[in-house]
N, C-alpha and C positions, 0 to 999 in steps of 0.2 A: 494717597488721595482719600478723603470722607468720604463718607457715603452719602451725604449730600450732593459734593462733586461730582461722585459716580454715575448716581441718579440724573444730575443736569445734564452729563456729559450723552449718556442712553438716551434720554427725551432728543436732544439735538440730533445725534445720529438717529432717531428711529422719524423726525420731522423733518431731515434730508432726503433718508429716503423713500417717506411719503412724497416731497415733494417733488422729487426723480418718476417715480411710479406716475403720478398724474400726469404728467409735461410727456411722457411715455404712452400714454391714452389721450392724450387733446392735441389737435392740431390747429392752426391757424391759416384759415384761407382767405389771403386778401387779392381780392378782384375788382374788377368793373361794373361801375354805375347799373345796367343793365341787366347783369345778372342776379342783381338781388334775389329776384323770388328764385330762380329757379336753381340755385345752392339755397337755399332754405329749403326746398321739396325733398332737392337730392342729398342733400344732408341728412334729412331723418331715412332714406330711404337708408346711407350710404351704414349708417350708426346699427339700424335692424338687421341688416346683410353681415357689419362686420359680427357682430354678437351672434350671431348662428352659423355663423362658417369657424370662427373664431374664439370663440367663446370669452371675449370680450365688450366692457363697457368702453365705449370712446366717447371725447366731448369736442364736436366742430364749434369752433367759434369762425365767423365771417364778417370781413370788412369790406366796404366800397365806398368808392368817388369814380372821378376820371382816371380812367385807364394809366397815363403818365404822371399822374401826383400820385397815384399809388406805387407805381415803380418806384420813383423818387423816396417815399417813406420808408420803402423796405430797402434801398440802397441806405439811407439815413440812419437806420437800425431798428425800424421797426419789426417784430419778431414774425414775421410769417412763413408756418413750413412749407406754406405752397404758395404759388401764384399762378390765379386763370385768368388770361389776361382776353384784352378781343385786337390786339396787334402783336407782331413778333417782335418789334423794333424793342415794344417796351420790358419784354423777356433780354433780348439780346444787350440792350443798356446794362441788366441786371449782371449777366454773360460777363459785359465787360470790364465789372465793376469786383468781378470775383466772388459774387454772392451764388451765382446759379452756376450749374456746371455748361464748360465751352460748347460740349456736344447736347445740348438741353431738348434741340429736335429730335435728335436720334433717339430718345428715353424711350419715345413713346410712338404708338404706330401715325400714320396720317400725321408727320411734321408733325407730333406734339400737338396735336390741334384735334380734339374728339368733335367738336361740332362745326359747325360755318354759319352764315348769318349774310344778308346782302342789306344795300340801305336801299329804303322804300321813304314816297311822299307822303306824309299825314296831313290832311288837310280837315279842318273843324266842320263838325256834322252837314253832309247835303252839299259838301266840296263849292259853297258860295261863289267862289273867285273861278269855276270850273276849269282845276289843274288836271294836265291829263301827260306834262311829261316835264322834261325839266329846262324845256326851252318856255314853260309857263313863268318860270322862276326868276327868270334874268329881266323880265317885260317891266318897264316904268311905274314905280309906284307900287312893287307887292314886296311884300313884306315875308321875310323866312329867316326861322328860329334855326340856328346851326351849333354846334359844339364847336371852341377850339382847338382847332387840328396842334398847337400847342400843349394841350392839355389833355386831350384824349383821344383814343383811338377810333372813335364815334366821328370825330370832327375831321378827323386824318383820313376815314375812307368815305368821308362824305363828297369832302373837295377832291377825289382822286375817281371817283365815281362819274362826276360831273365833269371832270377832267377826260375822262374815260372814254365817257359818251360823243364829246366831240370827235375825238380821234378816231373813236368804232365806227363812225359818219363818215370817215375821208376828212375828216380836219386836220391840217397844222395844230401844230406845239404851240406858236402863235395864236391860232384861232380859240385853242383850250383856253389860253391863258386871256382873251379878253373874254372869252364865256367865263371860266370861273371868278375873275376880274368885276365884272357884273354881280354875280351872283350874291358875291360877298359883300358889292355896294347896297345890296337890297338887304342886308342882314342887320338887323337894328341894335342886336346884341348878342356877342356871344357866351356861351352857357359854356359852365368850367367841366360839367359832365353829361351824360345823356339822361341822367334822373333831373338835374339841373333844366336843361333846355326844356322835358315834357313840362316842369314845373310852369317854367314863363311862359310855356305857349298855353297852357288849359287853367293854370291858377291865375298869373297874371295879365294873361287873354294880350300877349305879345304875338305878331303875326299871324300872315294868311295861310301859313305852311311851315311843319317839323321835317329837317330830316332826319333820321333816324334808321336802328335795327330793323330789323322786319320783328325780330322779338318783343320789342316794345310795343307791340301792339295790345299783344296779349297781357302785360300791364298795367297799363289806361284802360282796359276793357276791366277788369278787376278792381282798381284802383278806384276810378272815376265815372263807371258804368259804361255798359257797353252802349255802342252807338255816337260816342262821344267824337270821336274821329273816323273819318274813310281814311282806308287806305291805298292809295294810288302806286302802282305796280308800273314803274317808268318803264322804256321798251329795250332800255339799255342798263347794270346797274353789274357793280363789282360783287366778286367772292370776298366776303371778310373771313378770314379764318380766326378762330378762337384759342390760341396756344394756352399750354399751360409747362409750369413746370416745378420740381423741387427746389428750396431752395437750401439749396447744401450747408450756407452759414450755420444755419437754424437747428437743420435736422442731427448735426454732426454735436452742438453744444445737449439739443434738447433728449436724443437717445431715439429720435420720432421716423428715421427714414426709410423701415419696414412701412411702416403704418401710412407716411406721405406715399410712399410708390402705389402702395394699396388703393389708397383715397384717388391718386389717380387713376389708375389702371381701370378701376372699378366704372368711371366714364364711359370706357367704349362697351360694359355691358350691354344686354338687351334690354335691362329696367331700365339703367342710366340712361341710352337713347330714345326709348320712349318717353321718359321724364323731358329730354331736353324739346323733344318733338312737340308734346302737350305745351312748350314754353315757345313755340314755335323759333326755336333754335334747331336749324339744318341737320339731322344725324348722319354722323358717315356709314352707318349702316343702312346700305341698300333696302332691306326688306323691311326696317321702320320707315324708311324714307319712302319708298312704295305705299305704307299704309296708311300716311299722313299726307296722301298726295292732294287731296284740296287744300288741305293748310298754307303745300307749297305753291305758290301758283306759278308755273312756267314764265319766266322772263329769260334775255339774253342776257349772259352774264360773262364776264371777260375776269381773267385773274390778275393780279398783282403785278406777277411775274410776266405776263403776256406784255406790258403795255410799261412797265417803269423798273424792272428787270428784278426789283425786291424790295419789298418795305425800307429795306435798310436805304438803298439807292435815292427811293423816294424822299428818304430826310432827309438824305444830305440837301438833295435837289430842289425841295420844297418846304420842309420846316423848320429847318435850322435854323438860327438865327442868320438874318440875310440875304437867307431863300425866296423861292417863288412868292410865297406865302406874303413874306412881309412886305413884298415889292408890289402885290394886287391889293391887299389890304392895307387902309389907313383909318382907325378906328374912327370913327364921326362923319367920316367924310359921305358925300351920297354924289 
């Protein structure tokens, strides 16, 4: 071998394993529409934490849309070593595609799920249309901006909320299904994520009313000034839980799955829940959740599992192709 060759042969190997070493310190977290900011917050928090506990440099990078086209790209092969999603169905897809591991709930305490989140009505400054619950929603003539329950998990616990509601009243399955049947005839368009939907309803001044996070509030008040939106606290409204998880494909190619467990784990800290709290995302810890208690405001709130036995149940039952969903809704129609 020359020592030309020698020399080429060194630069490659010492440019491997640079490039080993960095893929060993960055991670990739792809998530949901709605948590933009607040993995940007907890990102720098998560990078300052790791370098002094750890005495490492890390680099987060972060992506989002709707909850199920992100699932979808990292089933597809997009590289991410983690997923935080704001449904379980869209982890448990991943589950069963052999990218996340089968026991993905069990990783982590609280079902894999550091925060929670319920949907609340946004309605445009001074509540015009005076909405005061979501029997305002369904009335002739009003107009609501929704995600598709297709596409995201925004849109998924919206209609199941609304679904919810009725049956928390002493309604039929039946009765649900002409209230959500309604609701969705008043929806003039559906938004492919929850950054999507605030877009149409406050850029493109679509609709009398968002549903949405309760985290999205704090958002639009940043984004778009505060005051821009009330937000109306229905008397009825579901738990969203926020899973997350590793995603073993990635972590197992990349060298990264110290550093993803870490990246999660680091969640249920007490920085991490006051971060999520300030993003008014629900923390499972009691004594943030205590401290944040105007943020949260008291409503009745029913679970998942109370009323449709699991997300998973729910899709088969309503989103599938076939389902509830496509039999209440026909696009255009009013």
């Amino acid at each position: 071998m020359t020592s030309k060759i020698k020399t080429l042969a060194a630069a490659l190997v010492l440019a491997a394993s640079a490039g080993s070493a960095f893929a060993q310190n960055g991670l990739l977290n792809v998530s949901y529409d709605v948590a933009r900011e607040f993995y940007k917050d907890y990102n720098a928090a998560f990078v300052a934490h790791y370098k002094k506990t750890a005495g490492k440099d890390v680099k987060i990078d972060q992506s989002h849309a709707g909850s199920s086209a992100q699932a979808r790209a990292v089933a597809d092969g997009l590289d991410a070593d983690v997923v935080t999603m704001n449904t379980t169905t869209d982890i448990e897809f991943l589950a069963d595609k052999g990218v996340v591991a089968k026991d993905w709930a069990k990783r982590f305490p609280n079902n894999a799920a550091p925060t929670t989140s319920t949907m609340l009505i946004l309605t445009r400054q001074g509540n015009p249309k005076g909405i005061k619950d979501w029997d305002d929603l369904v009335k002739p003539g009003m107009q609501v901006v929704i995600v598709n329950p297709k596409t995201g998990g925004n849109g998924r616990y919206a209609y199941l909320a609304a679904w919810g509601y009725v049956k928390k009243k002493g309604g039929t399955d039946a009765q649900a299904a002409e209230f959500v049947g309604k609701l969705f005839k008043n929806t003039p368009v559906l938004a492919r994520g929850g950054r999507d939907a605030t877009t149409a309803f406050l850029q493109r001044n679509i609709g009398d009313a968002l549903i949405t996070f309760e985290s999205e509030v704090i958002s639009i008040d940043r984004e778009f000034g505060a005051g821009k939106v009330d937000s109306i606290y229905p008397s009825i409204s579901i738990v969203a839980e926020n899973p997350v998880a590793v995603v073993e494909r990635t972590v197992a190619k990349k060298g990264t799955t110290d550093l993803a467990k870490a990246y999660l784990n680091w969640l249920y800290s007490d920085e991490a829940q006051e971060i999520a709290a300030k993003h008014a995302l629900r923390p499972r810890s009691e004594a943030v959740l205590k401290k944040y208690a105007t943020t949260f405001k008291p409503l009745q709130l029913f679970t998942v599992q109370e009323l449709f036995g699991s997300l998973s149940d729910a899709q088969k039952v309503h989103f599938n192709d076939g389902g509830q969903f496509d039999k209440l809704y026909t696009p255009g129609a009013k």
